[in-house]
C-alpha positions in Angstrom: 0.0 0.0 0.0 1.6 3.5 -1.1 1.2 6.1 1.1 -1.4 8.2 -0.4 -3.3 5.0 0.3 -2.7 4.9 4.1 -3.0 8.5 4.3 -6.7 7.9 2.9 -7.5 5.3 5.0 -6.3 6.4 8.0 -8.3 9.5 7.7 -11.5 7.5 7.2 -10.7 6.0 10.3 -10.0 9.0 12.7 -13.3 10.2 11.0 -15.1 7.7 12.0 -13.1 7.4 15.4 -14.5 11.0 15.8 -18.0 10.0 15.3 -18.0 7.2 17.9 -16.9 9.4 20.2 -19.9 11.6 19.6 -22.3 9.8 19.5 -20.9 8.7 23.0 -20.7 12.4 24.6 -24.1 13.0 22.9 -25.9 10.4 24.4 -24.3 10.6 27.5 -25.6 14.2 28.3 -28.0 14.4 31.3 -30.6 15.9 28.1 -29.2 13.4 25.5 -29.3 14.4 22.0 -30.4 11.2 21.1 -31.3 12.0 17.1 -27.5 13.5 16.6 -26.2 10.5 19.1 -27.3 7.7 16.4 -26.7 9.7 13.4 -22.9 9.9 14.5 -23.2 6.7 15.3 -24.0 5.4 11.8 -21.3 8.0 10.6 -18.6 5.9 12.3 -19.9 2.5 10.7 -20.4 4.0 7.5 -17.0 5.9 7.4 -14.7 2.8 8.9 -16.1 0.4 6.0 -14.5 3.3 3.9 -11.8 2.8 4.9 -11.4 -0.9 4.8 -12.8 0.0 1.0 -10.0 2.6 0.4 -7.5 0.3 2.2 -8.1 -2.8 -0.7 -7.8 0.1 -3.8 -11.9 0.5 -3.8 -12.9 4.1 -4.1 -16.3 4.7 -1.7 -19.1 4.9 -3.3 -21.1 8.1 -2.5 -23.9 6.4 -0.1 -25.1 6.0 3.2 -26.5 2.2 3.1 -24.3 -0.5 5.4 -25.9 -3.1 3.7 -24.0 -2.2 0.1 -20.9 -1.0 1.9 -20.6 -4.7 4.0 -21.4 -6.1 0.3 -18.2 -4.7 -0.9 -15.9 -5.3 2.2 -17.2 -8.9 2.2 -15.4 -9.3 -1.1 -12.0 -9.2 1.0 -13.4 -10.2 4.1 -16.3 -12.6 4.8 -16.3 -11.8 8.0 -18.3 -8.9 7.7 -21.1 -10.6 6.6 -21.6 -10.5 10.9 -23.4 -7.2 10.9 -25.9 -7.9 8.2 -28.3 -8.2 10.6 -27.3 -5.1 12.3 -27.1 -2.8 8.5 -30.5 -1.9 8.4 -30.5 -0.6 11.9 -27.3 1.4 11.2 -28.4 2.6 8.2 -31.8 4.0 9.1 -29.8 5.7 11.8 -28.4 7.7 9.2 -31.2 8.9 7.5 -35.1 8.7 9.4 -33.5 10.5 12.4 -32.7 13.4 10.2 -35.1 14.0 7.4 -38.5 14.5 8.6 -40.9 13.3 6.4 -44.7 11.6 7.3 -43.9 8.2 6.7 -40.5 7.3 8.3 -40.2 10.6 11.1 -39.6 9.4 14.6 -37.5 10.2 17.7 -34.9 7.4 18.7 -35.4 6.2 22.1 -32.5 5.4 24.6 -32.5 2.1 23.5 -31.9 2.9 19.9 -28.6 4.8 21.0 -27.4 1.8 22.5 -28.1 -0.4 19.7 -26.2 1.8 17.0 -23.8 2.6 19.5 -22.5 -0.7 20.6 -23.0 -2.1 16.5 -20.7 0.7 15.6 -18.3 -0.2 18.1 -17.9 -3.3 17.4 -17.8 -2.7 13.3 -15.5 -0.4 14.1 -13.2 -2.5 16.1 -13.5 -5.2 13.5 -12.2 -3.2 10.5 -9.6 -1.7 12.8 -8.5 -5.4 14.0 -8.6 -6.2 9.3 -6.5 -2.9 9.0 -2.2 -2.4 9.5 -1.7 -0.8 12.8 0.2 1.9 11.3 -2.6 3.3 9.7 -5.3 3.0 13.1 -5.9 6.4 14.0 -3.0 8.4 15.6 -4.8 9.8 18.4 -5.5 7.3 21.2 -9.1 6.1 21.0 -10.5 6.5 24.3 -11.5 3.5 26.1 -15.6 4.0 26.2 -17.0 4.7 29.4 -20.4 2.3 30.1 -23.7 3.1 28.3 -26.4 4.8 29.9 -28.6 2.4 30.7 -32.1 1.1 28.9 
C-alpha cells in the first residue's frame, strides 16, 4: 500500500473514530441528544467500511446504506457478513432521524442509541482489527465509558 493510500484510510478512520466518540458524549448528556447521538453513530460505521474499502484500492461509493458497503468489504473479508443483521438498523440511523418526512419521522429512544452505538463499536473495532496498525488512527481512542442504561 503506497502512502497516499494509508493516508486515505487512516483519515476514514480518525473520522469515523471521531464519530463514535460523539455519539458517546451526545448520548451521555444528562438531556441526550439522542437523534445526533445515532446519526454519528451510523457515521462511524459508515465511514470505517471506507476505509477498509480505500485500504483494498476501492474508491467509496457516495452512499449512506451499510448493507451495500458490507457487500463490498465482504469481497475481502467474509467476515463482515456479521453485521448484516445489524445494517438496516445502522443505516436507518443515518437517514429517518434526520429528514423528517410523514412516513419514516420518529424520535430514537435510549435504546436505539445503545443499539447503534455498541454495532458501531464493534464494526469499528472489527475493521480496525482487518486494517495495518500503522494506519489506526494516531490519536489514542479513548476506552468507552459504560452506556447509559435502557
Amino acid at each position: 500500500m503506497n502512502a497516499a493510500t494509508e493516508r486515505v484510510v487512516h483519515d476514514w478512520l480518525w473520522l469515523a473514530q471521531r464519530d463514535l466518540a460523539a455519539a458517546r458524549q451526545l448520548g451521555g448528556l444528562p438531556e441526550p441528544l439522542l437523534e445526533a447521538a445515532v446519526y454519528h453513530g451510523q457515521q462511524c460505521a459508515e465511514k470505517a467500511l471506507k476505509g477498509f474499502l480505500a485500504m483494498h484500492g476501492v474508491v467509496p461509493p457516495r452512499i449512506h446504506s451499510i448493507g451495500l458497503l458490507l457487500e463490498g468489504a465482504e469481497r475481502f473479508e467474509p467476515g463482515f457478513t456479521h453485521w448484516r443483521s445489524q445494517a438496516d438498523v445502522l443505516t436507518r440511523a443515518g437517514v429517518e432521524y434526520r429528514y423528517p418526512s410523514e412516513a419514516s419521522f420518529f424520535r430514537p429512544e435510549m435504546a436505539d442509541f445503545v443499539t447503534v452505538t455498541q454495532a458501531a463499536t464493534e464494526l469499528f473495532e472489527f475493521v480496525l482489527s482487518r486494517l495495518p496498525r500503522a494506519i489506526h488512527p494516531r490519536n489514542p481512542f479513548p476506552e468507552p465509558g459504560p452506556l447509559p442504561p435502557l
